[in-house]
ZAPAVO-336704 format. One record per residue (C-alpha): y, z, x; residue in three letters; residue number from 1. Coordinates in Angstrom, 2 decimals. Layout:
        Y        Z        X  residuo  num
        Y        Z        X      Ala  NUM
...
//
This chain:
        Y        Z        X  residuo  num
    98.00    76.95    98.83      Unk    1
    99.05    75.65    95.51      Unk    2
    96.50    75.93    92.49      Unk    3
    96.72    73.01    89.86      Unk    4
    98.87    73.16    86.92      Unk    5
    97.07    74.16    84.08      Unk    6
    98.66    76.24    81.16      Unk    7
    97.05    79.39    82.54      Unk    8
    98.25    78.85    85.87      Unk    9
   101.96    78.40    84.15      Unk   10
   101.82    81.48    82.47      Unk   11
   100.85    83.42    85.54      Unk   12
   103.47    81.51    87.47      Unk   13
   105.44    83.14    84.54      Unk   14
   104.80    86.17    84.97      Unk   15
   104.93    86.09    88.58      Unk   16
   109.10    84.88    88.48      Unk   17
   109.25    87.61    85.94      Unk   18
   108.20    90.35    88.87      Unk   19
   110.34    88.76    91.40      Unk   20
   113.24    88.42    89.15      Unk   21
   113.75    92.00    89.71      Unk   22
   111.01    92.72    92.76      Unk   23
   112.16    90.22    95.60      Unk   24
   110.24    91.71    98.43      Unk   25
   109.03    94.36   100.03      Unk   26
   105.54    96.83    98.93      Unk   27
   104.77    96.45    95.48      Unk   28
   102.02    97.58    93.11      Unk   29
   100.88    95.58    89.81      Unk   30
    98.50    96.80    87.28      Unk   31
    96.73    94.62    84.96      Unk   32
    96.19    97.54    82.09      Unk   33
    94.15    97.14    78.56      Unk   34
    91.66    98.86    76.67      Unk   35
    88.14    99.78    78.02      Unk   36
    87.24    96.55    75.80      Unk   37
    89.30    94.17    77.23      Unk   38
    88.39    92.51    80.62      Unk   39
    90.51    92.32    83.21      Unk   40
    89.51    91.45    86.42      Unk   41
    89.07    88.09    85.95      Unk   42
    92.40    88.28    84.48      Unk   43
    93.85    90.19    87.69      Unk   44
    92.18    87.49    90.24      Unk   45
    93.85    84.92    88.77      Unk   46
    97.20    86.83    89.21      Unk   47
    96.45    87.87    92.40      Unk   48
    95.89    83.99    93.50      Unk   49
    99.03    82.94    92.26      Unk   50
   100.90    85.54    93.63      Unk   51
    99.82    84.88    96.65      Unk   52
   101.11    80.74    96.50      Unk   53
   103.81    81.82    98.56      Unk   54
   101.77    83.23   101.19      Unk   55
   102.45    86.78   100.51      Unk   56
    99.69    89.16   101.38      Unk   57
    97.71    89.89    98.18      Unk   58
    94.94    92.36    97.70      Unk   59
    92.90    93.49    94.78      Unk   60
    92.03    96.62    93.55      Unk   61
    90.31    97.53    90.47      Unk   62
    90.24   101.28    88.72      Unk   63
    86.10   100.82    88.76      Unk   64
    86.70   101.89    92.64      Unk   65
    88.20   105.06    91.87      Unk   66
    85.98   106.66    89.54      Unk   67
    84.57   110.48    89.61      Unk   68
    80.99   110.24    89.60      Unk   69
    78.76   110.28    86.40      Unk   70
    77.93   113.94    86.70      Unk   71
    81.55   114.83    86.18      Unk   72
    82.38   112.28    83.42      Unk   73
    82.36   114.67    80.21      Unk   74
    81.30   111.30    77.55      Unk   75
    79.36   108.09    77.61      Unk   76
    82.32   106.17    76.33      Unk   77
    85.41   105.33    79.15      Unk   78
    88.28   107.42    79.32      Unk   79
    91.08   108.20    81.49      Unk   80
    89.11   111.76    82.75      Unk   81
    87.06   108.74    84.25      Unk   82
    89.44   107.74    87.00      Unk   83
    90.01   109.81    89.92      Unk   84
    93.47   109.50    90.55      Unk   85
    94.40   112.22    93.44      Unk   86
    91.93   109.52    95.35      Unk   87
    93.15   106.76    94.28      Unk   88
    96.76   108.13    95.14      Unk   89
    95.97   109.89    98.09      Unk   90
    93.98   106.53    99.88      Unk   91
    95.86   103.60    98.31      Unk   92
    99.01   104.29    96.78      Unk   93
   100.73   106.83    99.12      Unk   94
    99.57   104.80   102.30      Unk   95
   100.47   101.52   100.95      Unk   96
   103.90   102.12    99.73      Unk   97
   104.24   105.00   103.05      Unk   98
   103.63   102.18   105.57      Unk   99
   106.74   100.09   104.17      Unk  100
   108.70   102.94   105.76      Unk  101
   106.26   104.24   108.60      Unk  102
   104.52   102.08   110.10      Unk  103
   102.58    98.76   108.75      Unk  104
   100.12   100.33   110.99      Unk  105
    99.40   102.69   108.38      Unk  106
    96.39   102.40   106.65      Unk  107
    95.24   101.87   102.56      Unk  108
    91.86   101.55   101.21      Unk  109
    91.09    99.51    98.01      Unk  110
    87.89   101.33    97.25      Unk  111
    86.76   104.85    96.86      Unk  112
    84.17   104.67    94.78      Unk  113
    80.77   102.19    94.71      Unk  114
    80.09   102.44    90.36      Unk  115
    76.77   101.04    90.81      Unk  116
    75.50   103.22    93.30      Unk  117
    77.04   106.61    92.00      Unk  118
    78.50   107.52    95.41      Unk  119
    81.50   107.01    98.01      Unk  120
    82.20   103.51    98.80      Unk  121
    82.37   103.12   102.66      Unk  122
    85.85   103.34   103.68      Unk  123
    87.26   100.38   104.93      Unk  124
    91.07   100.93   106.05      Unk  125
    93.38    97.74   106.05      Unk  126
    97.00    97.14   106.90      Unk  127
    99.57    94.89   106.04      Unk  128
   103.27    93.93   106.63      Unk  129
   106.61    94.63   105.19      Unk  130
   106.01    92.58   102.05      Unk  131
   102.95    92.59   100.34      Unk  132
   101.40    93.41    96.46      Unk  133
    98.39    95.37    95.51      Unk  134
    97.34    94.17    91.94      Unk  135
    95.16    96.62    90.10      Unk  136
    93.17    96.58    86.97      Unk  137
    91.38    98.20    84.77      Unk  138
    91.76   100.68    81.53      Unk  139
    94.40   103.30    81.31      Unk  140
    96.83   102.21    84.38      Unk  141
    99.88   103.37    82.19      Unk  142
    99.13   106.71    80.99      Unk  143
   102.00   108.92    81.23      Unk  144
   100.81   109.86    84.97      Unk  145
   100.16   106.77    86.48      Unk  146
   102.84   104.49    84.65      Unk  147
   105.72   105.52    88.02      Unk  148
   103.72   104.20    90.55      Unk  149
   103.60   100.22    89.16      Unk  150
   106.68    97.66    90.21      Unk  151
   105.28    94.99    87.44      Unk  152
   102.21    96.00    84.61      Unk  153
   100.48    93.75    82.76      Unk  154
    99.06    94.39    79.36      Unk  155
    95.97    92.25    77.78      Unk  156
    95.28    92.40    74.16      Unk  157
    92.99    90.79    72.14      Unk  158
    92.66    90.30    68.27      Unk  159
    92.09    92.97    66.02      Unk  160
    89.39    91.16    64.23      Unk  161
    87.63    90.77    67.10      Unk  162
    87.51    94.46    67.63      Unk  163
    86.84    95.20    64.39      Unk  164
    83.50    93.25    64.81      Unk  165
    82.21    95.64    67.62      Unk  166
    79.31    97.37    66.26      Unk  167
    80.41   101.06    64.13      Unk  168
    84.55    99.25    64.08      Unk  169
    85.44    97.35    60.77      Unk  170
    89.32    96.14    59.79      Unk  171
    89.46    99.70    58.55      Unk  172
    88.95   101.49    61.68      Unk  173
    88.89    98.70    64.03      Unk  174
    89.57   100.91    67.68      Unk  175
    87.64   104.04    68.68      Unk  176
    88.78   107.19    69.23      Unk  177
    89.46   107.01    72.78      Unk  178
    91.30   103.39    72.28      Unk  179
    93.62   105.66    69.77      Unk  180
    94.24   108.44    71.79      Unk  181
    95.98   105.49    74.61      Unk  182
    97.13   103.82    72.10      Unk  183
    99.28   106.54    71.37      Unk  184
   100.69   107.15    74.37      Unk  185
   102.13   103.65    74.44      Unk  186
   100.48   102.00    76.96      Unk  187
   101.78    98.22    75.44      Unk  188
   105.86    99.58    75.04      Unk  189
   105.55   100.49    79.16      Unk  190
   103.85    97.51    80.10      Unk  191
   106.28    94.57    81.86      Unk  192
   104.60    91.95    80.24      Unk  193
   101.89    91.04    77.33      Unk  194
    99.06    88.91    77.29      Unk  195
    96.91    87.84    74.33      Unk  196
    93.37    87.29    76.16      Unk  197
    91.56    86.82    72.39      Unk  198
    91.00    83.42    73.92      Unk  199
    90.25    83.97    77.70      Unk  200
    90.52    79.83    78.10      Unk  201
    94.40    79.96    76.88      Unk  202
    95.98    83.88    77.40      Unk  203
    99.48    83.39    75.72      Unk  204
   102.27    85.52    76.56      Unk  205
   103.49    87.94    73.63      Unk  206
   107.18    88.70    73.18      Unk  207
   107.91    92.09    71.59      Unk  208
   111.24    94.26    71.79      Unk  209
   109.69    96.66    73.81      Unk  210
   109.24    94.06    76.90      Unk  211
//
């Protein structure tokens, strides 16, 4: 089905000829990456729906489902030591892009991990044909380990400023230390496309040289 046209809805149609340009078919995996401050879900759904205009098979995973639990996470503030990766690789990633070459009998999971409840999600195992997308989101999807597995990655920013007004930021020191520690590793030069969210109402594509 269709969704209106709306100027977000052109943008993600945007971005989703921009994937195909180079991704015509087949398995593929899309992150929507930002900070810890930056939503993205709602971001990622939106994606996901217009991806799937076409009737390919979309699903939707988020890096909340693949975290290690509290007890292991060594600070209160989000970092990549968060996400549980060799889960997240060994019960999504592997299967899903596996099956394109096995069997579309093989099963993925989109969940690991239930946040709220502190414990193992129930596993739910799903299949899928030949062509379908997994688009993932949350913070840290392109650090130096993770940035291989994506076909397409999506980076959301939002204003300085409007960091900088986060209580202990100021223009002077407007990210944390975390934030600068990812920042440094380039998450925005690896990502296939960026997105200023500052307004959510009206994300506007951002053209660098690095993209």
């Amino acid at each position: 089905m269709r969704l209106p046209v709306t100027p977000e809805n052109s943008l993600l149609r945007e971005l989703r000829a921009q994937l195909r340009q180079h991704h015509a078919g087949g398995r593929l995996l899309v992150a929507v990456d930002a900070l810890p401050s930056t939503p993205t879900a709602g971001f990622a759904d939106k994606l996901a729906a217009i991806l799937g205009e076409d009737g390919t098979d979309v699903f939707r995973a988020s890096a909340d489902g693949f975290l290690v639990p509290r007890s292991q996470r060594r600070t209160t503030e989000r970092e990549p030591g968060w996400f549980d990766e060799e889960t997240f690789r060994r019960v999504l990633v592997d299967p899903f892009r596996n099956g394109a070459h096995t069997s579309s009998a093989t099963g993925f999971q989109l969940q690991a991990w239930d946040e709220r409840r502190d414990q193992a999600a129930e596993a739910r195992w799903l299949t899928t044909g030949d062509d379908a997308i997994i688009v993932v989101d949350g913070p840290f999807l392109n650090t130096p380990s993770l940035r291989g597995i994506w076909h397409f990655s999506v980076w959301l920013e939002i204003a300085e400023q409007v960091l900088a007004a986060r209580p202990a930021r100021s223009m002077e020191a407007p990210y944390t230390r975390v934030e600068l520690s990812y920042l440094r590793e380039q998450p925005v030069q690896q990502a296939s496309a960026i997105v200023d969210v500052t307004d959510p109402a009206r994300p506007a594509q951002v053209y660098r040289d690095s993209c």
